[in-house]
Structure formats: C-alpha cells, structure tokens
Biopython code that builds the backbone (N, CA, C, O; Angstrom):
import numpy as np
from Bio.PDB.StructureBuilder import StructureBuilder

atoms = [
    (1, "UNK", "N", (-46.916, -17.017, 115.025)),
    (1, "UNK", "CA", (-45.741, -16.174, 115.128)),
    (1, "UNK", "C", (-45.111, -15.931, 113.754)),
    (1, "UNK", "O", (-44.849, -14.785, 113.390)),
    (2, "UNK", "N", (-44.867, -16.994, 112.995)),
    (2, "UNK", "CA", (-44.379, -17.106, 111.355)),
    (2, "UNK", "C", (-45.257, -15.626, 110.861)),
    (2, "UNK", "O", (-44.599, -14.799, 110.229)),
    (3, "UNK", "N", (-46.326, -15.403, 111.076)),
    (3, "UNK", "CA", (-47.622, -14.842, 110.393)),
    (3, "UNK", "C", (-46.962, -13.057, 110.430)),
    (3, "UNK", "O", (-46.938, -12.239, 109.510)),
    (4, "UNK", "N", (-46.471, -12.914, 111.909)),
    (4, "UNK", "CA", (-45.915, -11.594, 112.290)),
    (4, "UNK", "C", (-44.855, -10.961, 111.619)),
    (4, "UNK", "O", (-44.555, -9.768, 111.579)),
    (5, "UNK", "N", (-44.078, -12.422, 110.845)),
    (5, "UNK", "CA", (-43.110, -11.647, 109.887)),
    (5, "UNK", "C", (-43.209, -11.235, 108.157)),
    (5, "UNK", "O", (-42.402, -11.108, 107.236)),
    (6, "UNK", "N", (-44.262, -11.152, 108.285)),
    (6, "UNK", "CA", (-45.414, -11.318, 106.696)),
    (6, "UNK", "C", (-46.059, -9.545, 107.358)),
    (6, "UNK", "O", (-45.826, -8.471, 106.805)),
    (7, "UNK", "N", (-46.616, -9.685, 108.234)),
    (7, "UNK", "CA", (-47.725, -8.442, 108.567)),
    (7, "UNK", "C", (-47.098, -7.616, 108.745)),
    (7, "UNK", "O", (-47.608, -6.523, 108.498)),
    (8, "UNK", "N", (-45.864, -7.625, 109.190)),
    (8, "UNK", "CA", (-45.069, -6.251, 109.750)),
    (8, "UNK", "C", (-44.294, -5.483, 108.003)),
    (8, "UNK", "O", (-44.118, -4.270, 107.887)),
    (9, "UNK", "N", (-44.089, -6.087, 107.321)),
    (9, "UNK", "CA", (-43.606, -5.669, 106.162)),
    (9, "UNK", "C", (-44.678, -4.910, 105.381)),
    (9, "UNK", "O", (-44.565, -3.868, 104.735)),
    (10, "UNK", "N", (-45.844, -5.754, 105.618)),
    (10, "UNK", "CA", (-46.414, -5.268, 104.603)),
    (10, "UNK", "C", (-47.337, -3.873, 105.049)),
    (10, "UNK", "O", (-47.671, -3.053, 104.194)),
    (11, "UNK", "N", (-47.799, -3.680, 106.901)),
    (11, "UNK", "CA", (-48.075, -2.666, 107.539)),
    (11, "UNK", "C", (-47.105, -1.502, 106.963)),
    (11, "UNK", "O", (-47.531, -0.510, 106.370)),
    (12, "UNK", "N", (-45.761, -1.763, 107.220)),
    (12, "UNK", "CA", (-44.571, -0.691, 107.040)),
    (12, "UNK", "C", (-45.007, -0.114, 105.288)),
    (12, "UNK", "O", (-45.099, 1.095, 105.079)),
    (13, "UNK", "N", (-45.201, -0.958, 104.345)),
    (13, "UNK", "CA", (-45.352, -0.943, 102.905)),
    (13, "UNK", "C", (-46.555, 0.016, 103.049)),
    (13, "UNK", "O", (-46.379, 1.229, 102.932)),
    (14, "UNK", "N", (-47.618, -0.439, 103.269)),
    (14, "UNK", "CA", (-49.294, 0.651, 103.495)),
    (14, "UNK", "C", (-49.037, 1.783, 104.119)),
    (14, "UNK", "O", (-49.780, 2.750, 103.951)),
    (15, "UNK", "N", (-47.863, 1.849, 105.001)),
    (15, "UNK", "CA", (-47.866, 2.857, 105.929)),
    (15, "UNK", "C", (-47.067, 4.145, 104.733)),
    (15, "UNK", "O", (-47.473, 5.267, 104.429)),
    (16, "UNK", "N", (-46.224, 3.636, 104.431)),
    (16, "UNK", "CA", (-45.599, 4.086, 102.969)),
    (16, "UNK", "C", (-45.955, 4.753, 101.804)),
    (16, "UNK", "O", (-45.452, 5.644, 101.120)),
    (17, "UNK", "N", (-46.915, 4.108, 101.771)),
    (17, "UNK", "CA", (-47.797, 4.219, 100.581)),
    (17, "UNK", "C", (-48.540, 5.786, 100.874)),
    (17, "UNK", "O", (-48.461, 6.870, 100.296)),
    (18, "UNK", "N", (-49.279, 5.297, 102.063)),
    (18, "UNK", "CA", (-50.410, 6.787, 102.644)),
    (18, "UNK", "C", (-49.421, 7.499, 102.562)),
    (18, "UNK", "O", (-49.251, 7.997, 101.450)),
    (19, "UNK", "N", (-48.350, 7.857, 103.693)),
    (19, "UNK", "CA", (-47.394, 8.624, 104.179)),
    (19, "UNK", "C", (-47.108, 9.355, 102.303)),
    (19, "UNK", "O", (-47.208, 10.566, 102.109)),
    (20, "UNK", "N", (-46.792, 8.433, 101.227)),
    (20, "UNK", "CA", (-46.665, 8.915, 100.306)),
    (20, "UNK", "C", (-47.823, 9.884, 99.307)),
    (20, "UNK", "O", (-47.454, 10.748, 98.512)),
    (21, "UNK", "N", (-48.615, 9.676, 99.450)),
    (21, "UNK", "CA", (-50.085, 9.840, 98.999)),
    (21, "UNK", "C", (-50.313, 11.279, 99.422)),
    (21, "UNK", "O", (-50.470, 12.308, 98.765)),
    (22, "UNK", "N", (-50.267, 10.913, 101.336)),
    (22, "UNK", "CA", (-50.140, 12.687, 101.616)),
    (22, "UNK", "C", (-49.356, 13.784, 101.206)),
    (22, "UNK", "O", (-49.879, 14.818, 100.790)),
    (23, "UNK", "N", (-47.973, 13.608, 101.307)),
    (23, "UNK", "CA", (-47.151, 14.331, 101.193)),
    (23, "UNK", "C", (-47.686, 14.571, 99.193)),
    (23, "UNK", "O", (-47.720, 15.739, 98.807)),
    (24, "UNK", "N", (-48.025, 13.500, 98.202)),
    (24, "UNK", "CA", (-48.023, 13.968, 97.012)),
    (24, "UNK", "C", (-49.306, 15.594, 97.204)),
    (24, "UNK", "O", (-49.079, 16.791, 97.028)),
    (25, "UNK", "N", (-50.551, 14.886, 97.608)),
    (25, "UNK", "CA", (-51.731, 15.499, 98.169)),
    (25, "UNK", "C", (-51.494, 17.136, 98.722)),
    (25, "UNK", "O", (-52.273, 18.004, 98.327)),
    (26, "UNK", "N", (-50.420, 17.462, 99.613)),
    (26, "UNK", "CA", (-50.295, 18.261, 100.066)),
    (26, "UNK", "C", (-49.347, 19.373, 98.959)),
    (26, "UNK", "O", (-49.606, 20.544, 98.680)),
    (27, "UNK", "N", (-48.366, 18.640, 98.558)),
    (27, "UNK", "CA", (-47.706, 19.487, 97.001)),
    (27, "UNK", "C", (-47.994, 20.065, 96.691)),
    (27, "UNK", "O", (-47.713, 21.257, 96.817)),
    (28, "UNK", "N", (-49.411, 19.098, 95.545)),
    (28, "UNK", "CA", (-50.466, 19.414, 95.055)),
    (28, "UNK", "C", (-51.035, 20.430, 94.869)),
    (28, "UNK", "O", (-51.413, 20.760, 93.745)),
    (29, "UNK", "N", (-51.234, 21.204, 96.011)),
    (29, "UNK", "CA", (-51.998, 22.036, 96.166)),
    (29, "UNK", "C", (-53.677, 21.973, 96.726)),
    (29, "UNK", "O", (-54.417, 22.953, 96.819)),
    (30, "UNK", "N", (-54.024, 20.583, 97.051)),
    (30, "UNK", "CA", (-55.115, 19.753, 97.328)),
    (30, "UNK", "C", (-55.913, 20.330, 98.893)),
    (30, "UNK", "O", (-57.045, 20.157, 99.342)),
    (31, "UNK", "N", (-54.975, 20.906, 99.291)),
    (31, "UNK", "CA", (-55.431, 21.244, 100.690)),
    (31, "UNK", "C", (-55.488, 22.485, 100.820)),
    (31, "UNK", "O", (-55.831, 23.001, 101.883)),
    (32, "UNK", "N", (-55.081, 23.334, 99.503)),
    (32, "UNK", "CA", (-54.744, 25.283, 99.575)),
    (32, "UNK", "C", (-56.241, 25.792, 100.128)),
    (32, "UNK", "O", (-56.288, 26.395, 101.200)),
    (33, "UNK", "N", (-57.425, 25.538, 99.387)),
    (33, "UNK", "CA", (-58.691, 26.124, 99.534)),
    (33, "UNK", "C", (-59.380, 25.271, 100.038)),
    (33, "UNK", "O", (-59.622, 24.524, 99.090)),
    (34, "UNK", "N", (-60.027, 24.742, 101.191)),
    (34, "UNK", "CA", (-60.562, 23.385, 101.383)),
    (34, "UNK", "C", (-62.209, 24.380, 101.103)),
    (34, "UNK", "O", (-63.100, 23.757, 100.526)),
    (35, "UNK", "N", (-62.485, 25.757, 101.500)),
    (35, "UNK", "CA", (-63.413, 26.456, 101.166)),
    (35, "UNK", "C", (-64.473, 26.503, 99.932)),
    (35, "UNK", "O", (-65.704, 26.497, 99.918)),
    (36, "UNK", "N", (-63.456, 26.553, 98.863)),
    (36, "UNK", "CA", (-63.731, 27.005, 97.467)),
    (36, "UNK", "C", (-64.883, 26.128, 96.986)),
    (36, "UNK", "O", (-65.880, 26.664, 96.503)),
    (37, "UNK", "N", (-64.790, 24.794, 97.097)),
    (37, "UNK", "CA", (-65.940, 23.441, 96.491)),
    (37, "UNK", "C", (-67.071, 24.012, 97.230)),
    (37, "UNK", "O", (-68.120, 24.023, 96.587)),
    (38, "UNK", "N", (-67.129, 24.545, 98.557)),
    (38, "UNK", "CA", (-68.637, 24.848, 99.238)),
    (38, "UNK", "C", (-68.944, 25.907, 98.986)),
    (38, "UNK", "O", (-70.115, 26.220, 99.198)),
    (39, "UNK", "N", (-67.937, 26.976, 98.383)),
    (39, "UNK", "CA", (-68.638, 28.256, 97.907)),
    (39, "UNK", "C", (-69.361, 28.008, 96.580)),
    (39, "UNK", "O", (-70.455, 28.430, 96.203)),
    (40, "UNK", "N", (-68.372, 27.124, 95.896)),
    (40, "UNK", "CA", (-69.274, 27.340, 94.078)),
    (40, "UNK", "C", (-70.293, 26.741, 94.244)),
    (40, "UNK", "O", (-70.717, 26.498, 93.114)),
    (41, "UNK", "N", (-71.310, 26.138, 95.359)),
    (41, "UNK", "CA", (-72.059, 25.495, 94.462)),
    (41, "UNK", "C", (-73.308, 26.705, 95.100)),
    (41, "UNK", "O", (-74.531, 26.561, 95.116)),
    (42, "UNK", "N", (-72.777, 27.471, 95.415)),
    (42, "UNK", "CA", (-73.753, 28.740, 96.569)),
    (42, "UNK", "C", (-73.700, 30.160, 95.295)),
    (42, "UNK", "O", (-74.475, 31.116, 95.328)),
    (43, "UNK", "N", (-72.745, 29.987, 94.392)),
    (43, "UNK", "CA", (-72.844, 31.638, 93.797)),
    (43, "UNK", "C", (-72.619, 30.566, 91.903)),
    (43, "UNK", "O", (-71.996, 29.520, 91.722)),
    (44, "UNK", "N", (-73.134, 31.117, 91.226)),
    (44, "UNK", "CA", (-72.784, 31.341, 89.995)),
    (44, "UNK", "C", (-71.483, 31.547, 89.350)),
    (44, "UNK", "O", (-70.778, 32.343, 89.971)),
    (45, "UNK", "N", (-70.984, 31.084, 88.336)),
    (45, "UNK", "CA", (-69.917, 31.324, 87.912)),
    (45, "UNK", "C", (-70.103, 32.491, 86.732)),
    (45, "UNK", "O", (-71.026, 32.329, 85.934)),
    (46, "UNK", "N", (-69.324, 33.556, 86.619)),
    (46, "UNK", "CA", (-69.707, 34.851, 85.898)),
    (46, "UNK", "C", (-69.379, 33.975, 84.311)),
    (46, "UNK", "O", (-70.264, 33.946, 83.455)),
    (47, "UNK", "N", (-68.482, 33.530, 84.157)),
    (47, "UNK", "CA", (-67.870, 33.271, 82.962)),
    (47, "UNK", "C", (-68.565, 32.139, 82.452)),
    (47, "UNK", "O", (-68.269, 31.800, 81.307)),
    (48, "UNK", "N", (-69.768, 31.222, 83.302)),
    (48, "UNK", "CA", (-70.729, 30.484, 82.224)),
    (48, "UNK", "C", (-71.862, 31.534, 81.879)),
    (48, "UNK", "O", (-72.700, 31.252, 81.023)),
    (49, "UNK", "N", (-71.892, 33.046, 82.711)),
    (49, "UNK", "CA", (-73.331, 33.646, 82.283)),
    (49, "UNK", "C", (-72.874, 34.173, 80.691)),
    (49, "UNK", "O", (-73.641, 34.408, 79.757)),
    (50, "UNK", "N", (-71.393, 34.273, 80.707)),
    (50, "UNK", "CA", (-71.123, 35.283, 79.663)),
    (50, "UNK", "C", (-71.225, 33.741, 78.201)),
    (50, "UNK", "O", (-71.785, 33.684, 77.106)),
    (51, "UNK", "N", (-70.534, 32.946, 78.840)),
    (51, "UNK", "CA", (-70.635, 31.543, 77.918)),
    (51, "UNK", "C", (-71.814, 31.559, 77.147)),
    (51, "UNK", "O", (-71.964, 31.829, 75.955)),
    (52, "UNK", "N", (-72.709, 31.194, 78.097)),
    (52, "UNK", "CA", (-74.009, 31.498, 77.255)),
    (52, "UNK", "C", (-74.958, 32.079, 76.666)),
    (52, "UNK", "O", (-75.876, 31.564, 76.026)),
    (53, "UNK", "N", (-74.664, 33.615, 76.960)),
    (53, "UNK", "CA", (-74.763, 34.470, 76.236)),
    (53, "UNK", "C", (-74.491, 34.565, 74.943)),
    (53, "UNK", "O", (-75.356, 34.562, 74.068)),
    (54, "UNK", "N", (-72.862, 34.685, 74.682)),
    (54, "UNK", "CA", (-72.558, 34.496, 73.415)),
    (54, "UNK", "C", (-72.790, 33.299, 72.565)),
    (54, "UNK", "O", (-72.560, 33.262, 71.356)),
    (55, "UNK", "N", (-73.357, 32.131, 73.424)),
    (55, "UNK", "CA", (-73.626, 31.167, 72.084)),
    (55, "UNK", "C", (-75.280, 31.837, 72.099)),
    (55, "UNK", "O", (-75.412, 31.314, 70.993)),
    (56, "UNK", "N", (-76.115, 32.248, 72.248)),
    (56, "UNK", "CA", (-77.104, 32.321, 72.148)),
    (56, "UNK", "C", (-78.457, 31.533, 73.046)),
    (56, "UNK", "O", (-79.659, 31.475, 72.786)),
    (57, "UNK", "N", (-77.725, 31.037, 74.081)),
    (57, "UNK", "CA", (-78.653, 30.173, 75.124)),
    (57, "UNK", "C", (-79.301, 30.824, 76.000)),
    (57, "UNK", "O", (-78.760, 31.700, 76.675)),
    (58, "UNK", "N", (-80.798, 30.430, 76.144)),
    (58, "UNK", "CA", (-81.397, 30.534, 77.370)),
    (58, "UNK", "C", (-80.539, 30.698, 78.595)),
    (58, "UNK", "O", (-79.527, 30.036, 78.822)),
    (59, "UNK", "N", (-80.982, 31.538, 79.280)),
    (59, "UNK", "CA", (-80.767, 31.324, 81.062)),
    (59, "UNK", "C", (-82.128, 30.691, 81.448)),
    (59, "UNK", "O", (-83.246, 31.110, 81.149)),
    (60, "UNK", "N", (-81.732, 29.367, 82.326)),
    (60, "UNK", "CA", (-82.759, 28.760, 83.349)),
    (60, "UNK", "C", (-83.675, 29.214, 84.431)),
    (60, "UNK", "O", (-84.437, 28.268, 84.627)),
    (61, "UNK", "N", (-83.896, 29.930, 85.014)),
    (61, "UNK", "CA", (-83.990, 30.833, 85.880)),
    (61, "UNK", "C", (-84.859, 30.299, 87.033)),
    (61, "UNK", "O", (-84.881, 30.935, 88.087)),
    (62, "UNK", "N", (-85.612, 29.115, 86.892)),
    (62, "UNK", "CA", (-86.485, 28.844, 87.307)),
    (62, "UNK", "C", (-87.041, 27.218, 86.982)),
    (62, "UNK", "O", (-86.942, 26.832, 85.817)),
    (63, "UNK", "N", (-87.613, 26.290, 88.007)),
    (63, "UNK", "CA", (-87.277, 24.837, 87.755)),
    (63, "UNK", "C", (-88.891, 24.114, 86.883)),
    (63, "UNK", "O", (-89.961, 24.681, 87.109)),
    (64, "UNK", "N", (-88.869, 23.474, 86.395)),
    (64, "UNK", "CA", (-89.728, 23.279, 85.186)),
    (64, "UNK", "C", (-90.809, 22.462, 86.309)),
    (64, "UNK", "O", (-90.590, 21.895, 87.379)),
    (65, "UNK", "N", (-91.736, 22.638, 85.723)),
    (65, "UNK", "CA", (-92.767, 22.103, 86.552)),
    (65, "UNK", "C", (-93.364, 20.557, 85.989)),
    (65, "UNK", "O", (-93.598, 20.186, 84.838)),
    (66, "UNK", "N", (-93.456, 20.077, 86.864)),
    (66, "UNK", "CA", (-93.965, 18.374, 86.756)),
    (66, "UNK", "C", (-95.096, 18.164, 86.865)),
    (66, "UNK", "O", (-95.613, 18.666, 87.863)),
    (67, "UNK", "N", (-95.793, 17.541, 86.149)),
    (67, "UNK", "CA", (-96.725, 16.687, 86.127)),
    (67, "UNK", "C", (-96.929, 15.670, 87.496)),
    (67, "UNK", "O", (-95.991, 15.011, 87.945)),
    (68, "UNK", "N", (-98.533, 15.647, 88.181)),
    (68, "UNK", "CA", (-98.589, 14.922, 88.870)),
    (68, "UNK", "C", (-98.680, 13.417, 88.482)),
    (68, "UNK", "O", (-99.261, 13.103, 87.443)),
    (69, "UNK", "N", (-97.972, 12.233, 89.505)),
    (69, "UNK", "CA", (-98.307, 10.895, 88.399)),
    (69, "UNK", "C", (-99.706, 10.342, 88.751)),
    (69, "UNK", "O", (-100.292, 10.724, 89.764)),
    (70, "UNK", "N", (-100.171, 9.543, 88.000)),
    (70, "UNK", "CA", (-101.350, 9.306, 88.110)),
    (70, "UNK", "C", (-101.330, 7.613, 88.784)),
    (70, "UNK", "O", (-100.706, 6.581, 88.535)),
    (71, "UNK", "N", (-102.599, 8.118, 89.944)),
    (71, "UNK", "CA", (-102.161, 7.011, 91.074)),
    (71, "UNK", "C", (-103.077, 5.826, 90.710)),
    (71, "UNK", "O", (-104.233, 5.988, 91.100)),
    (72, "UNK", "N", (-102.864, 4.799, 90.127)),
    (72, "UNK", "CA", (-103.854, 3.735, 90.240)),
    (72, "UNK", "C", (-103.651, 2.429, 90.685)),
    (72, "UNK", "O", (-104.593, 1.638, 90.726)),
]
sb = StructureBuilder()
sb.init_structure("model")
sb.init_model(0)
sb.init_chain("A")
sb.init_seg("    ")
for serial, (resi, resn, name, xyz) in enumerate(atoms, 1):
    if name == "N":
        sb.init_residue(resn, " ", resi, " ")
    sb.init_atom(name, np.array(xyz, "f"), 0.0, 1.0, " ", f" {name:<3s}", serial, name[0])
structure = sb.get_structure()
C-alpha cells in the first residue's frame, strides 16, 4: 500500500511529461504534412538536379553493377 503513494506521483509526472511533448509536437508543426516524408522519397528534388549541375557532377541514372562473389 506504502508503494501506491510513490506510483501515483510519479504516473501523474509521465503523464505530464507526454501530455507535454504532444502539445510541444503539435505547435511545432510536426503533424501539418504527415504526407510529405512518403512523397520525397517517390519524386526527385528539382533543386539537387540544378545543385549538381552547377558544381559540375554526374547524374546517377542507373545502379552500378556487382561482381559475382566467388563461392568456395
């Protein structure tokens, strides 16, 4: 029973904490586009094609081919 007046403070404290966490989270702006992370990794970003352009870099276009390993 002693134990219940230890757990209940510190439940209320965690509960606090999240409750705080969200509300910072939501401010934020953390929840505006939940979309956006699953689109970029589906389209290109225009402004690294132009990036690398002007330094003078290759475009990748295509994935380098491997060597088979040799089984012994």
């Amino acid at each position: 029973m002693d134990s219940i007046y230890v757990l209940i403070p510190v439940t209320l404290l965690l509960l606090g904490i999240a409750v705080a966490a969200y509300l910072w989270s939501v401010n934020s702006g953390q929840f505006d586009d939940l979309d956006k992370a699953a689109r970029s990794i589906l389209f290109e970003d225009e402004n690294e094609d132009e990036d690398r352009s002007s330094r003078g870099g290759a475009r990748r276009t295509d994935a380098v081919p491997t060597k088979p390993r040799d089984s012994d």
